[in-house]
C-alpha positions in Angstrom: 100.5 76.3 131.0 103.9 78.1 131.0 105.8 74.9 131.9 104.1 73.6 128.6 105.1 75.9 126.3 108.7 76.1 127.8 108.7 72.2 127.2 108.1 73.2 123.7 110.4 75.9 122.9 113.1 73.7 124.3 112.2 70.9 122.8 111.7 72.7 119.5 115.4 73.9 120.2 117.0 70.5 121.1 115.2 69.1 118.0 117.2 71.4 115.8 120.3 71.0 117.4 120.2 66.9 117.6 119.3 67.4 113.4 122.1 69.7 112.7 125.2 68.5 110.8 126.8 70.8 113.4 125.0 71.0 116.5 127.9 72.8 118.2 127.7 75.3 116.5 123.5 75.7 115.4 123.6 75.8 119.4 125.9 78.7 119.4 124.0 80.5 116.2 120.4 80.4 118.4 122.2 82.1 121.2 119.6 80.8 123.8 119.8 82.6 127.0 119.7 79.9 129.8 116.7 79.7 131.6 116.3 80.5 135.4 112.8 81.0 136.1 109.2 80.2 133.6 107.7 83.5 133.0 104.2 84.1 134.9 103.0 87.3 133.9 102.2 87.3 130.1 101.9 91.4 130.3 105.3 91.7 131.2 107.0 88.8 130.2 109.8 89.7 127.9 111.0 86.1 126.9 110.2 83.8 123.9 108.0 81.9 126.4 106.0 84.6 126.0 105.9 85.2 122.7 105.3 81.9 122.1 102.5 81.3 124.5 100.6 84.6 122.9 100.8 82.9 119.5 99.6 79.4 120.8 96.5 81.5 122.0 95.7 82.8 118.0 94.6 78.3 117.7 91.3 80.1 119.5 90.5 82.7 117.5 89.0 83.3 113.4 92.1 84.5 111.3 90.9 87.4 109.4 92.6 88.1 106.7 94.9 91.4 106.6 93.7 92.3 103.4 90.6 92.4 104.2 90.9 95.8 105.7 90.2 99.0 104.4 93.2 99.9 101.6 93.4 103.1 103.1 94.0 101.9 106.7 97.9 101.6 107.8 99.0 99.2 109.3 102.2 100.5 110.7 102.3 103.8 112.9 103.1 104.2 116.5 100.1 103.4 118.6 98.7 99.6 118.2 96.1 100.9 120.2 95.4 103.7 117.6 95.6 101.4 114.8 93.6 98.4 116.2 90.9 101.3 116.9 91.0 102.6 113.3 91.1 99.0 111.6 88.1 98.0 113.8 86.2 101.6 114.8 83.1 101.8 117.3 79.4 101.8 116.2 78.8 105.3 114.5 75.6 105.3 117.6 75.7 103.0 120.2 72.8 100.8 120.3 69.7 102.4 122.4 68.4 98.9 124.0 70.7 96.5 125.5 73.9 97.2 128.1 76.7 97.9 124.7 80.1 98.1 125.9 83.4 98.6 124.1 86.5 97.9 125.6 90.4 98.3 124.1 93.0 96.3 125.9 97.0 96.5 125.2 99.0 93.9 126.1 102.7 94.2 126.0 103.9 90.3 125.7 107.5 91.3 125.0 109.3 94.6 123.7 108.5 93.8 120.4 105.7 92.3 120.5 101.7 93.3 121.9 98.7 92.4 121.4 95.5 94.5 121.7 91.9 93.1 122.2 88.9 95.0 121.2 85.9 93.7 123.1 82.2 94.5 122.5 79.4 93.2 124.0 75.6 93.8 124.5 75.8 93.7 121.0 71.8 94.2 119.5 71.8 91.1 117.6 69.5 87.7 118.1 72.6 85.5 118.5 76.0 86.9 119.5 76.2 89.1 122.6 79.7 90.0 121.9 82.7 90.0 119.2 86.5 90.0 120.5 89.2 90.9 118.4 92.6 90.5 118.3 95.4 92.4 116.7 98.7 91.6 117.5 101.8 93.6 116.5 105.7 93.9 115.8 108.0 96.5 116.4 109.6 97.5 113.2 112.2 99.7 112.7 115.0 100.4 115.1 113.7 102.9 117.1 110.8 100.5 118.7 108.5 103.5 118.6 106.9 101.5 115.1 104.3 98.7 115.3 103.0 96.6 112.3 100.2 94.7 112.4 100.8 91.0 111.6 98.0 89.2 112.7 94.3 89.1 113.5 91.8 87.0 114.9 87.9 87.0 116.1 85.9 85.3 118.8 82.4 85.0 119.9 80.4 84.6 123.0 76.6 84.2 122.0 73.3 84.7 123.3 71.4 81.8 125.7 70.6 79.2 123.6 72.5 80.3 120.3 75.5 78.6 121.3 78.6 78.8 124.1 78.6 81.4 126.7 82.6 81.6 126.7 84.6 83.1 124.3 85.2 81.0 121.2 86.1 81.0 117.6 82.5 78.7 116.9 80.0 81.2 115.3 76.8 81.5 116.9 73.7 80.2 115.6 
């Protein structure tokens, strides 16, 4: 899967230069580092590759729609994982029947860029066992002690019989 998207980000690079009226110096302007080795490890991978493998990812989730969070909600502080918790906060009781389970990942793709998926599952419903979102972030400011949320995205895994048993972005039914 990396070799992929490195085939793309170079090609996507190649592409501009070859269209350029001045491909010498578009090349120079991009200032792309030469490549010695794919990046394996998304968590720690500081590249583009990474970056752009994380985005590619989002084609699998339900874009929700920034503003459809709560006005007073920020979306720019210096915990992701404190914001993706606020934006998107656990049950007020967990549900008495069933095996619930909440779970906050943070994944840092690059230094300015993570993503953090809440998971819940056992959820008490007749057709989706569990919701996963994602939030993914930018650092702003110079400091890169700021995140901002730029993106979010849903998926489901349902119940037997209501539809896939793997996360996807198809609702259950």
């Amino acid at each position: 899967m990396n070799k992929y998207i490195l085939m793309i980000v170079l090609f996507s690079t190649l592409s501009l230069v070859a269209c350029s009226s001045e491909p010498k110096k578009l090349a120079d302007d991009l200032s792309v580092p030469p490549i010695t080795s794919p990046v394996t490890d998304i968590q720690e991978g500081s590249s583009t590759v990474g970056i752009a493998q994380a985005t590619k990812e989002r084609e699998n989730y339900n874009i929700i729609k920034l503003n459809k969070l709560p006005k007073a909600l920020s979306l720019k502080e210096s915990d992701p994982k404190a914001i993706a918790t606020a934006a998107f906060p656990p049950p007020d009781e967990k549900p008495q029947e069933g095996n619930f389970q909440r779970d906050v990942i943070v994944n840092k793709v690059a230094p300015n860029f993570v993503t953090v998926l809440v998971t819940e599952t056992g959820l008490l419903d007749d057709s989706v066992h569990g919701i996963r979102t994602r939030v993914d972030f930018e650092a702003s400011g110079s400091d890169g002690k700021s995140w901002k949320m730029v993106w979010i995205g849903s998926q489901y895994k349902c119940h037997q019989g209501r539809g896939q048993q793997d996360w996807s972005k198809k609702l259950c039914i």
